[in-house]
C-alpha positions as CSV (number, residue, x, y, z in Angstrom):
1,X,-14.2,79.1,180.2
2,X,-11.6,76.4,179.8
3,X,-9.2,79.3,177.7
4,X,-9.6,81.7,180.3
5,X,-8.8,79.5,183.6
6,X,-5.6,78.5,181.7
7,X,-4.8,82.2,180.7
8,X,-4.7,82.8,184.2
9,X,-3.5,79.5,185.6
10,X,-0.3,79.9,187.5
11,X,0.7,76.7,186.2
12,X,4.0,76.8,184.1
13,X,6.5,73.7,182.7
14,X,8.8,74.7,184.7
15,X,6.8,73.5,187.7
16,X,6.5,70.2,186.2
17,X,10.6,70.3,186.7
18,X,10.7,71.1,190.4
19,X,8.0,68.0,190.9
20,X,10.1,65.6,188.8
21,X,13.2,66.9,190.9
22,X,11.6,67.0,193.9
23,X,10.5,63.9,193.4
24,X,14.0,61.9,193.1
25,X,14.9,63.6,196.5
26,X,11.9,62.3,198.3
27,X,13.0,58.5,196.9
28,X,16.5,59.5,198.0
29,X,15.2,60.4,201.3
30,X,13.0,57.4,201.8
31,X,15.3,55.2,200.5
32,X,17.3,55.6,203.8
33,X,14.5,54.4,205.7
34,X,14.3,51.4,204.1
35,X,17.8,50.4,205.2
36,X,16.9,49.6,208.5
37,X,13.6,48.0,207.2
38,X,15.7,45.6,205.0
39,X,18.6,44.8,207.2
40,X,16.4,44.2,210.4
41,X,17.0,40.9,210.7
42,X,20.9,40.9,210.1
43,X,21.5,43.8,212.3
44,X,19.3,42.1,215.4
45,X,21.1,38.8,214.7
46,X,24.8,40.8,214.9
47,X,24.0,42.9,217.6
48,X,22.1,40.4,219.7
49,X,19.2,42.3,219.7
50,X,15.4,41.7,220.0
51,X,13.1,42.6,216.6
52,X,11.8,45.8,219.1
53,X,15.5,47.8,218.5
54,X,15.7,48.2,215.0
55,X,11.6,48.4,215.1
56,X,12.4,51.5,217.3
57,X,14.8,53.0,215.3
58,X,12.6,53.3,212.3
59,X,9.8,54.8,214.5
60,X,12.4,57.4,215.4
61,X,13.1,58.1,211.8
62,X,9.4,58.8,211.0
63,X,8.7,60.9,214.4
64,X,12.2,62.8,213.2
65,X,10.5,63.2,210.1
66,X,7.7,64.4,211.6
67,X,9.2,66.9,213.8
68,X,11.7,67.8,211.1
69,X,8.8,68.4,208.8
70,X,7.2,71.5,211.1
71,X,10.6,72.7,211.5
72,X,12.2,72.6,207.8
73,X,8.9,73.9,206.8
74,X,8.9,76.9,208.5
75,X,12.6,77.2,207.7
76,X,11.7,76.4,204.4
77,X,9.2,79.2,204.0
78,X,11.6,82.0,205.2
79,X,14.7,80.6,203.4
80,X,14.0,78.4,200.3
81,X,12.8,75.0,200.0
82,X,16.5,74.8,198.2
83,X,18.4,75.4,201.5
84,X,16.3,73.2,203.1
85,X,17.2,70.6,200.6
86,X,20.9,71.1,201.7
87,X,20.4,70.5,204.4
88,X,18.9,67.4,203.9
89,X,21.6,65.8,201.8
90,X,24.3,66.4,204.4
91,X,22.1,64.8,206.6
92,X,21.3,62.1,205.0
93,X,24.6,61.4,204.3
94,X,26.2,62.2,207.5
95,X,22.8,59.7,209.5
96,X,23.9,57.2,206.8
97,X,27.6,57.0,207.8
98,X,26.6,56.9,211.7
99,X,24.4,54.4,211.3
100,X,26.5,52.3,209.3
101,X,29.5,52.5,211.7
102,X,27.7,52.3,214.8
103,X,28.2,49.8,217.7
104,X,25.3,50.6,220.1
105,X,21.6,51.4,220.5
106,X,22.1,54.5,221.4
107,X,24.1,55.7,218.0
108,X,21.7,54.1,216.3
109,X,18.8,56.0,217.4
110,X,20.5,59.3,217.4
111,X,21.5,58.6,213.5
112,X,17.7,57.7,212.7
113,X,15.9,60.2,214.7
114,X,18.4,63.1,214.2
115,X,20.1,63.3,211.1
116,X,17.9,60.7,209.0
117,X,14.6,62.0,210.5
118,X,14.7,65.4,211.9
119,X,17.2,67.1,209.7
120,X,16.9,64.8,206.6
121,X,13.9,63.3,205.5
122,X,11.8,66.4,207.8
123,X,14.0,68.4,205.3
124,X,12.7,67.5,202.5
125,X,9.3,65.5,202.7
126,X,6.9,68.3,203.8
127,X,9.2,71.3,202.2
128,X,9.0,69.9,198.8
129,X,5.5,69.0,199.4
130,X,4.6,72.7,200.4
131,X,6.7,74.3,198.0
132,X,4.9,71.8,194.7
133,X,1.3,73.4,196.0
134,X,2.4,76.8,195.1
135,X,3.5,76.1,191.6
136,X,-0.3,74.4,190.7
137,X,-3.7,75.7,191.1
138,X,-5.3,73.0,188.4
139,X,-3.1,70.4,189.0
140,X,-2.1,70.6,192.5
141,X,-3.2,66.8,193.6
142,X,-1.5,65.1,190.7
143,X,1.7,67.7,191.6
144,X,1.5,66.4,194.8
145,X,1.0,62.8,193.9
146,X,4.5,62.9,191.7
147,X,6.3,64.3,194.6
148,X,5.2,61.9,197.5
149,X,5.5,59.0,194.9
150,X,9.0,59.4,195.6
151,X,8.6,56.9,198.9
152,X,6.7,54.3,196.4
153,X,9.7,54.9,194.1
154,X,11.9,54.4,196.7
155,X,10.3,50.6,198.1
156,X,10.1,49.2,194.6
157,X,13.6,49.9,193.7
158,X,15.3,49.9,196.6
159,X,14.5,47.0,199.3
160,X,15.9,44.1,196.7
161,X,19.0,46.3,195.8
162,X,19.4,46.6,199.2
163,X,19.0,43.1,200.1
164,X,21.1,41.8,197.6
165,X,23.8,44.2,198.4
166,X,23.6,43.1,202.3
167,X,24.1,40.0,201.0
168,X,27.7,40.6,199.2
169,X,29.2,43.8,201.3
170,X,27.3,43.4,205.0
171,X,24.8,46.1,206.0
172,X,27.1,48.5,207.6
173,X,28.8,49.2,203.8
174,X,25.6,49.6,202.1
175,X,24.4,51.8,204.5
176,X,27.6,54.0,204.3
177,X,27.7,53.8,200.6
178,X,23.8,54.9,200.6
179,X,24.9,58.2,202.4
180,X,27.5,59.2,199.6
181,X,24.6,58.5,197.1
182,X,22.4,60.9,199.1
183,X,24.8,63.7,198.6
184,X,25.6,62.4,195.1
185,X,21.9,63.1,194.1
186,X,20.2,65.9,196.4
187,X,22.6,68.7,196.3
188,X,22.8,69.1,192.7
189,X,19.1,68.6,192.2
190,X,18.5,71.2,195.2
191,X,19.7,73.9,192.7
192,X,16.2,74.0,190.4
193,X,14.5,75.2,193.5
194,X,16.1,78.3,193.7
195,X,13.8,80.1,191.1
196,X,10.6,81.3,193.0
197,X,7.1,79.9,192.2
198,X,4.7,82.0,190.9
199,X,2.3,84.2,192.3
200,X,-1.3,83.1,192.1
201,X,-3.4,85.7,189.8
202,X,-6.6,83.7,189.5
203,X,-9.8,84.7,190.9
204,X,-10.4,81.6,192.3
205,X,-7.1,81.6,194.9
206,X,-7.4,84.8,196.4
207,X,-4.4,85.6,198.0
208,X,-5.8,87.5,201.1
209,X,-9.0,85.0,201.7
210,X,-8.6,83.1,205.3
211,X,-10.2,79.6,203.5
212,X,-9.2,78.9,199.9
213,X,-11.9,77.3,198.8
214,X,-10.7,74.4,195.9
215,X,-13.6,71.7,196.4
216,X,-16.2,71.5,193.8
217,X,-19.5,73.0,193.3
218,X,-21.7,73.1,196.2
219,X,-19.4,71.3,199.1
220,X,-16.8,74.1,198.9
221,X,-20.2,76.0,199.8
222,X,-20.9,73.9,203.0
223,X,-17.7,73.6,203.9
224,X,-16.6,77.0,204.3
225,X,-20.0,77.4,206.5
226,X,-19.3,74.3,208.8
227,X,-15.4,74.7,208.5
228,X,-14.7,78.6,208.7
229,X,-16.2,78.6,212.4
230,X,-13.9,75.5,214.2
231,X,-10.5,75.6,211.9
232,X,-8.5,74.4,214.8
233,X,-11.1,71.4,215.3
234,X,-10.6,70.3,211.9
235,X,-7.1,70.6,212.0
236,X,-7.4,67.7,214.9
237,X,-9.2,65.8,213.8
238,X,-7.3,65.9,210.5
239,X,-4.2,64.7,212.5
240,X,-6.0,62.0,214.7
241,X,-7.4,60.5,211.3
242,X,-3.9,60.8,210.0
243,X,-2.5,59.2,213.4
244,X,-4.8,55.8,212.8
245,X,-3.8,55.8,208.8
246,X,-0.5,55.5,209.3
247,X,-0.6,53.2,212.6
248,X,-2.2,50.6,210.4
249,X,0.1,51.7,206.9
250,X,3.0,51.0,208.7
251,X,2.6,47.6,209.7
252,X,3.0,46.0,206.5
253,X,5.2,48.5,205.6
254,X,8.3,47.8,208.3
255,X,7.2,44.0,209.0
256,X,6.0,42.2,205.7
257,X,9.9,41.3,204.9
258,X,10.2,40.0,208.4
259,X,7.0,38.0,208.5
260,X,8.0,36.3,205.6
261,X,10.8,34.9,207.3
262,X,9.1,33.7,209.6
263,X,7.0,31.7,207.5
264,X,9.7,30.0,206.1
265,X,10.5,32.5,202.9
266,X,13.5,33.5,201.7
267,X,14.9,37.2,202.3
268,X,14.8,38.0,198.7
269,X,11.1,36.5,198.4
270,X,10.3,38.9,201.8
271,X,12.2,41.8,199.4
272,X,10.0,41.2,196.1
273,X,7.0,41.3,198.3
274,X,7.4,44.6,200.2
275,X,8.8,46.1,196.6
276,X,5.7,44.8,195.0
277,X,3.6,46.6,198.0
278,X,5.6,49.6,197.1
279,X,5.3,49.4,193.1
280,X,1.1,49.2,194.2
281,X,1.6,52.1,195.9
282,X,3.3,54.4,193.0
283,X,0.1,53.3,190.8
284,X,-2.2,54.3,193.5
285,X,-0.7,57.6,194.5
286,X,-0.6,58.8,191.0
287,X,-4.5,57.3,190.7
288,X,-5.4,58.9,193.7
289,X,-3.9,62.5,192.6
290,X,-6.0,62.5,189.4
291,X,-9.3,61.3,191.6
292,X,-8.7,64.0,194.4
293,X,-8.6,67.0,191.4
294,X,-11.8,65.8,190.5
295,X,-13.7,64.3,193.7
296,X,-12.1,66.3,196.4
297,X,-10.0,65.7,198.8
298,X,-11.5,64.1,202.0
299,X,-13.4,61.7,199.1
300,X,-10.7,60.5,198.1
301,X,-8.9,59.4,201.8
302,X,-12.0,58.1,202.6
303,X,-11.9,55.4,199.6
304,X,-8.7,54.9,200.2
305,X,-9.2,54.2,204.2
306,X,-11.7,51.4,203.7
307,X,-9.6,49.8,200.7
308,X,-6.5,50.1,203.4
309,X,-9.0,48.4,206.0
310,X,-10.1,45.7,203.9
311,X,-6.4,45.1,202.1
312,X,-4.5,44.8,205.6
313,X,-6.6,42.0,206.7
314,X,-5.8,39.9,204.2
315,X,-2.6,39.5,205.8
316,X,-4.1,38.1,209.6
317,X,-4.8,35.0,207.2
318,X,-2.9,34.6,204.5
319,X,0.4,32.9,204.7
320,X,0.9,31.3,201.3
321,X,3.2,33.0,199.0
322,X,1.2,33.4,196.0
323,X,-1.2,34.9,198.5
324,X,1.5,37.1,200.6
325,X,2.5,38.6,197.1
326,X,-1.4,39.1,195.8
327,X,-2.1,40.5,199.3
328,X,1.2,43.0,199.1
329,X,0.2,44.4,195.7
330,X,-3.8,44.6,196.8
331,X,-2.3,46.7,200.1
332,X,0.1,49.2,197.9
333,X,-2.9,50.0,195.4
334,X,-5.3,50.6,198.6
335,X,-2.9,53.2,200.6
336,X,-0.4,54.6,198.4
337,X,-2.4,57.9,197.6
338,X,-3.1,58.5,201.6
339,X,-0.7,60.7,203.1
340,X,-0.1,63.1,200.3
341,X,-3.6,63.7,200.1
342,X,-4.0,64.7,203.7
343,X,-1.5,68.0,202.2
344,X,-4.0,68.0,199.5
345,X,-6.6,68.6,202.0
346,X,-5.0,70.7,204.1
347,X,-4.5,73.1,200.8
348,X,-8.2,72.7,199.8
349,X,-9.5,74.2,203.2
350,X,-7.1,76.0,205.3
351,X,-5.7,80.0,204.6
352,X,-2.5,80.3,202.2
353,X,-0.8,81.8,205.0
354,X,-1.2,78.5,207.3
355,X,-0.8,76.0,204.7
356,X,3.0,75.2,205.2
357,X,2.6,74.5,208.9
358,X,-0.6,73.3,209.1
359,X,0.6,70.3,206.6
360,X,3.7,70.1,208.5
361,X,1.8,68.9,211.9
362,X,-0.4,66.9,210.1
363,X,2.2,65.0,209.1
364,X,3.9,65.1,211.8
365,X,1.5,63.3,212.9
366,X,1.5,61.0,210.3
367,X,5.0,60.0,211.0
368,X,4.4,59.9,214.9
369,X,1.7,57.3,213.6
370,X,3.8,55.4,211.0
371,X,6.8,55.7,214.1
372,X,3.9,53.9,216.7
373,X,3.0,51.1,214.1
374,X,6.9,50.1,213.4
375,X,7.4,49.8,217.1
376,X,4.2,48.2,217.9
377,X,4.4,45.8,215.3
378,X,7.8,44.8,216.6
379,X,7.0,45.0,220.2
380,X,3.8,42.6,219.4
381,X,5.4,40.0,217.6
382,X,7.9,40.0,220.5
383,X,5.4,39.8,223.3
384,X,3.4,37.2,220.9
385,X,5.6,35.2,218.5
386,X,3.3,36.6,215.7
387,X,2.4,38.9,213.8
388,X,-0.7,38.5,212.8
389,X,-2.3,40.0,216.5
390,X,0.0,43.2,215.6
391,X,-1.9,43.3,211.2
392,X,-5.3,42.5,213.5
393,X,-4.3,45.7,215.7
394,X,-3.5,47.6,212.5
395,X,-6.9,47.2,211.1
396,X,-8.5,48.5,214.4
397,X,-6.7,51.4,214.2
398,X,-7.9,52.0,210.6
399,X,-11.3,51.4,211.5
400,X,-11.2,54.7,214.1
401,X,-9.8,56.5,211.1
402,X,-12.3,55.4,209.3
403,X,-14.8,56.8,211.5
404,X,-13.1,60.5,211.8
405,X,-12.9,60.5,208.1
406,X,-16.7,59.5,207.4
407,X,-17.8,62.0,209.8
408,X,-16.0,64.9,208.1
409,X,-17.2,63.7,204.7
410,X,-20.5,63.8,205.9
411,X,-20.2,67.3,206.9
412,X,-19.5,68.6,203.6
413,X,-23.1,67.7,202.1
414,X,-24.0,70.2,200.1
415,X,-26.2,72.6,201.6
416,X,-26.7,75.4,199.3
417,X,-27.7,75.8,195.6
418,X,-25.1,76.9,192.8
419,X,-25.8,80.0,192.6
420,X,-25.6,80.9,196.1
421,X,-21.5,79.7,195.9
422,X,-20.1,82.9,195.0
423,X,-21.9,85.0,197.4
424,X,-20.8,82.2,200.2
425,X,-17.2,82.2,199.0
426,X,-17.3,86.4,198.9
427,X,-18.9,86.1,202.8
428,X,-16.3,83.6,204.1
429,X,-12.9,85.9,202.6
């Protein structure tokens, strides 16, 4: 059995090289992100601003991103994810170079919603994403994990580089010089995804079926026979789960370097933390794309929800730094694996044909969640002098994802025996 399903596996090495290369442009992408992350403080202290600007211009970045990623994906789907990838670096480079020279809000915002968000990281995040499922049919949720590791990549390398170079040159040159290292990277690396991925041949991905059906044994039963009926339902509730995830993964995320400061830490102690977070989060993704082949999908969010639940916590208390960097790493092994796996999802029970956008408003909402818990972290710690009421709000978000995602993992209890499945599966395409 194991010869055949590889004899008619899609799966080919040369899909392996559009994840690694996909990859590097996702870190490139998010890497942009984490300028504004890194140099919140210096930019509010040179521009006079409150924490609550530069906290909305990273929201705008992820809701760009968001939007972008419904947008580049259909454009990707028509055109190439290649072309969309081109996109992408000019964008990059061009939001880069704004952002860096700019001497207002308003230029700030445009560069991070428009050219970093919509047409830069929304070119490349959910295009590559879509484009990695259709090279894998065995494989897809490690595939995946590779590619979106490319934003854990990106926070372990990048926020102490960054920092450091803030230090020497001032923020607005690193950001500039970060643009011309977009372009440096992308565009070349855009050219492997010019060769078209494979077309499916194996029995067990029809091409025509309205549900793919990826989720073992008896749940892919019960879930086409609960699912099939209410797609649209599950798609919201998909993207409200999504929406609370994110909310409470993002307040760590943009504010952990920040709260440091405040508690009398250095910058570049603030930096090691958030890049340990990050290098947690690589591990975990990768984890969690070998556990979703094997568990499912919706499994494995839901261990990952209660881990994010339990791991953001720590942070309402702790305030020592042995703690703060123990908590950071316990965080990035609890959520890294999240948002990717929501695509995973998506591919496990929605048609082939909707797959591309379906992902795309899921994470849209994703980033219109991680865009919310920037802003309200900043907006909180503004209105309270703290952060810890904005990680405690964080956590009660989580905890109403927690809820959509144990209700949708109860509903796939398997109702049927084994040797109904086929005749199921036949009945539902």
């Amino acid at each position: 059995m194991a010869d055949k399903a590889a004899e008619t596996s899609i799966e080919r090495p040369y899909g392996w090289l559009v994840v690694i290369a996909s990859m590097a442009m996702v870190s490139m992408a998010f890497g942009a992100m984490y300028l504004i992350v890194v140099g919140m403080v210096p930019v509010s202290q040179e521009m006079g601003w409150p924490r609550s600007v530069p906290s909305l211009a990273n929201g705008l970045n992820w809701a760009g991103a968001g939007i972008g990623g419904v947008l580049m994906g259909w454009f990707a789907d028509r055109y190439g994810a290649g072309r969309s990838a081109i996109i992408g670096a000019l964008s990059l480079a061009a939001g880069c170079v704004l952002a860096g020279s700019m001497q207002g809000e308003w230029s700030l915002y445009a560069s991070h919603l428009l050219l970093l968000g919509i047409f830069g990281k929304g070119a490349l995040m959910v295009p590559l994403l879509s484009n990695a499922t259709r090279w894998f049919d065995r494989n897809r949720g490690f595939a995946l994990a590779v590619v979106g590791s490319g934003q854990s990549i990106a926070g372990m390398l990048l926020p102490p580089l960054f920092r450091y170079a803030m230090d020497e040159a001032g923020w607005r040159s690193v950001m500039i010089g970060y643009g011309i290292a977009c372009l440096a990277v992308i565009l070349p690396l855009s050219l492997l995804l010019r060769r078209p991925a494979p077309v499916s041949v194996s029995a067990s991905e029809p091409q025509a079926t309205p549900l793919p059906i990826t989720l073992p044994g008896d749940d892919a039963v019960a879930f086409v026979r609960r699912a099939v009926p209410s797609l649209h339902l599950l798609h919201a509730l998909l993207c409200l789960a999504i929406i609370g995830c994110c909310v409470a993964m993002a307040m760590p995320i943009v504010h952990l370097m920040s709260h440091a400061i405040d508690l009398g830490f250095s910058a570049a102690r603030g930096a090691e933390m958030l890049s340990l977070l990050l290098a947690g989060g690589f591990v975990s993704r990768l984890g969690f794309g070998l556990l979703a082949d094997r568990i499912g999908g919706l499994r494995t969010i839901l261990i990952g929800s209660i881990g994010q639940a339990a791991t953001l916590s720590l942070f309402v208390w702790v305030d020592g730094l042995t703690g703060l960097y123990l908590s950071a790493l316990a965080f990035g092994l609890a959520f890294g694996g999240l948002v990717t796996t929501y695509s995973l999802v998506a591919r496990e029970v929605f048609p082939l044909g909707e797959v591309g956008w379906r992902i795309g408003v899921i994470l849209l909402c994703g980033t219109l969640g991680m865009a919310g818990g920037g802003y309200l972290g900043g907006l909180v710690f503004d209105l309270a002098g703290s952060y810890r009421i904005a990680f405690l709000t964080g956590v009660g978000f989580n905890l109403v994802n927690l809820v959509i995602v144990l209700g949708l993992v109860f509903r796939m209890r398997p109702a049927m025996s084994g040797k109904a499945v086929s005749g199921a599966v036949e009945r539902a395409s």
